[in-house]
N, C-alpha and C positions, 0 to 999 in steps of 0.2 A: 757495332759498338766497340771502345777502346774498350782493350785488357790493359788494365796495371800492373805491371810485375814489378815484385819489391825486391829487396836483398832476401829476404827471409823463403821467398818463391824460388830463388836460387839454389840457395843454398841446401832446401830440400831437394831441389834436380841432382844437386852433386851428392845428397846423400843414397837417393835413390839409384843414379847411374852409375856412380863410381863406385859406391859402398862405401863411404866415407863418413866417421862417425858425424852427429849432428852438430857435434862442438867444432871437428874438425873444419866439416862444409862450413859453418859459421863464419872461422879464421880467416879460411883462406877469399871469402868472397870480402871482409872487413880491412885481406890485405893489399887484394885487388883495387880495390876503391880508396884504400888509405894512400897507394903508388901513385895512380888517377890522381886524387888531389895534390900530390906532396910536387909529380911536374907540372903542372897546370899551374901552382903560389911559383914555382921558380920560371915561371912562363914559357915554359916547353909548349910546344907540340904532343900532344899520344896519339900515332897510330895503331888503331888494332887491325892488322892485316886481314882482309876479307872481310872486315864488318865499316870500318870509319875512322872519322880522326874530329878530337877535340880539339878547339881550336878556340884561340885569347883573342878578343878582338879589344881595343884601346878606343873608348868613345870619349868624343871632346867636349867641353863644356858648352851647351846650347840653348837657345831658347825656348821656353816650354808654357804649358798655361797648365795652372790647376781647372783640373774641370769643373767641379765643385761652384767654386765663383767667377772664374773667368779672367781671375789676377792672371798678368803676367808672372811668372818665376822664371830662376836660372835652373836648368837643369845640369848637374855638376861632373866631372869628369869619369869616369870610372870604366872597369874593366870586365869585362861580360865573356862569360864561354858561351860557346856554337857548337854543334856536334852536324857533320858535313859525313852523310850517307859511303861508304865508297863504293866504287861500280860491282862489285860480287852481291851486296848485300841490294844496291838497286835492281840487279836483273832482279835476284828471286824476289821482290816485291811487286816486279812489273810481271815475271809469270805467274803468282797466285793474285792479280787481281784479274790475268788473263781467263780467269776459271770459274 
């Protein structure tokens, strides 16, 4: 079964491990994710060393059907993130399903 980990799951880790108050751990995971968003709108790249890299991809305007009724539509241009595993974070995935 998935676990969902929130910001809030976090931020209690940092308050626990580091000792960091609960306001602090707050900040700093809202400043982490505000950086994430702020290169991602200027369309950077983020990699986080040992874990992955987000990534912009440019999709083109194409053909599509509502499901609904079966109409034809255009489905319109737009810009989508991917987040693409990197090798540190696949090994230890591929050795804890080794178990």
């Amino acid at each position: 079964m998935a676990k969902t980990i929130t910001k809030k799951d976090v931020a209690n880790y940092l308050n626990s491990v580091l000792g960091l108050t609960k306001l602090e751990s707050k900040q700093l995971v809202e400043l982490l994710v505000d950086e994430i968003k702020s290169s991602l709108n200027k369309g950077e790249e983020v990699k986080l060393s040992g874990f992955g890299n987000f990534i912009i991809h440019h999709k083109k305007e194409r053909p599509g059907r509502n499901p609904k009724t079966g109409e034809d539509v255009v489905i319109s241009a737009r810009s989508v993130v991917s987040f693409k595993a990197g090798p540190k974070l696949k090994r230890k995935i591929e050795l804890s399903e080794g178990q």
